[in-house]
N, C-alpha and C positions, 0 to 999 in steps of 0.2 A: 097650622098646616105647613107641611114642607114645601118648599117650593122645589120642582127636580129640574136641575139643568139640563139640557140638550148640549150633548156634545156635537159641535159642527165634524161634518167628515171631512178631514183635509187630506188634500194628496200630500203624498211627500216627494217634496224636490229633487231632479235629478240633478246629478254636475255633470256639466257641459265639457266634453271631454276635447271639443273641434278647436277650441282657441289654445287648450295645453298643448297640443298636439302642435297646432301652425308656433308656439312658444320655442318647441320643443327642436321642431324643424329649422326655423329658424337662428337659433343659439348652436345648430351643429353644422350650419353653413358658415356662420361668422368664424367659428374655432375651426375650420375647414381651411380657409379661406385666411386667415394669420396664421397658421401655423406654412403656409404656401408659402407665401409673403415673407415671413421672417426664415425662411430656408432659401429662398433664392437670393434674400439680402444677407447671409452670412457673408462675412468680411474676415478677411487674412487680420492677424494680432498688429499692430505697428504702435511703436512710440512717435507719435506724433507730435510737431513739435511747437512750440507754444506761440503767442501773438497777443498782442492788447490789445488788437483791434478785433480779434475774434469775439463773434456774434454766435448763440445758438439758433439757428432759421427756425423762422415760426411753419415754415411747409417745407418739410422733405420730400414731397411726391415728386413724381415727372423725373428724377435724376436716374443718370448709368453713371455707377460706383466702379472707379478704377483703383487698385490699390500699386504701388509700388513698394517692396520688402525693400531693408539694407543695402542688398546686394542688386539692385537694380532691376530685379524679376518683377514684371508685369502680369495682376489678377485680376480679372474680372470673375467676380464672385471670390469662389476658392481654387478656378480655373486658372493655371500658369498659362500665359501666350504671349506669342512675338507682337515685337510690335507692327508688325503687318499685320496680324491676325487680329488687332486691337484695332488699327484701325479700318480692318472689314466688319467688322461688328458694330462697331459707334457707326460708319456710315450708313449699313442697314438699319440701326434701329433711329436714325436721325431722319430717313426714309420713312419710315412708319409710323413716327414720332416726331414732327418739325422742331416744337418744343422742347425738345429732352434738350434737361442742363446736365454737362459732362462734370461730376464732381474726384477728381484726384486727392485720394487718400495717399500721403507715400511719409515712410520714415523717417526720422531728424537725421537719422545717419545717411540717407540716401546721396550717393551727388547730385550735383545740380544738372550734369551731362544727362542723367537718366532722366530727368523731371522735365528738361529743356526738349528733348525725342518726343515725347512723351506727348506734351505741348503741342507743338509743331504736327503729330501726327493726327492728333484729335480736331485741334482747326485745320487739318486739310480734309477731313472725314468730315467737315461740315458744324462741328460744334462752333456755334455762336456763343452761348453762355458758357465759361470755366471756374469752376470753384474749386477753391484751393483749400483744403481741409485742414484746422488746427486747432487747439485745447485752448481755451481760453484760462490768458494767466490772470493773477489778481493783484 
């Protein structure tokens, strides 16, 4: 005698579409959200110029990035500005910001007259913290 199996009726499983979706939403705020981030921190080209006591910082956050070119032109961003106008901006955002460390990117060729203004105008705009940017030699 045969014996007849009984097929169980199974549903079949739907995929859950609400966690791909919040996946999905998610990963287009993060690339939102750096692509922001590394457009505001574009930085002017400089040869920077070297140091053995130069450390890579384990936290770049909280800084306002000044660049100084060559020719003693002060950037913030890829913005050119005097140095009055550099330091109404460090003083507003050291307003809004107590912690912001002021970090000076400027050229091996730069003088030291433009580095020294420079200086002087950022600690009077209230920068407590000043870093001074350089390639680390080996």
């Amino acid at each position: 005698m045969k014996a007849k199996l009984k097929r169980r009726h199974q549903e079949t499983e739907e995929f859950q579409m609400a966690p791909m979706i919040d996946m999905v939403f998610l990963l287009l705020v993060f690339f939102m959200t750096v692509a922001t981030v590394a457009q505001s921190q574009r930085r002017v080209p400089l040869d920077l110029p070297e140091s053995i006591e130069s450390k890579v910082p384990e936290d770049a956050t909280g800084r306002g990035i000044i660049s100084v070119d060559a020719e003693g032109t002060y950037f913030i961003g890829e913005q050119a500005l005097t140095l009055e106008e550099i330091g109404a901006a460090i003083g507003q955002r050291i307003r809004e910001r107590p912690d912001l460390r002021v970090q000076i990117r400027a050229d091996r060729a730069t003088e030291y007259a433009a580095i020294r203004s420079l200086l002087r105008t950022t600690a009077e705009a209230g920068a407590y913290e000043i870093i001074y940017a350089t390639y680390e030699s080996r």
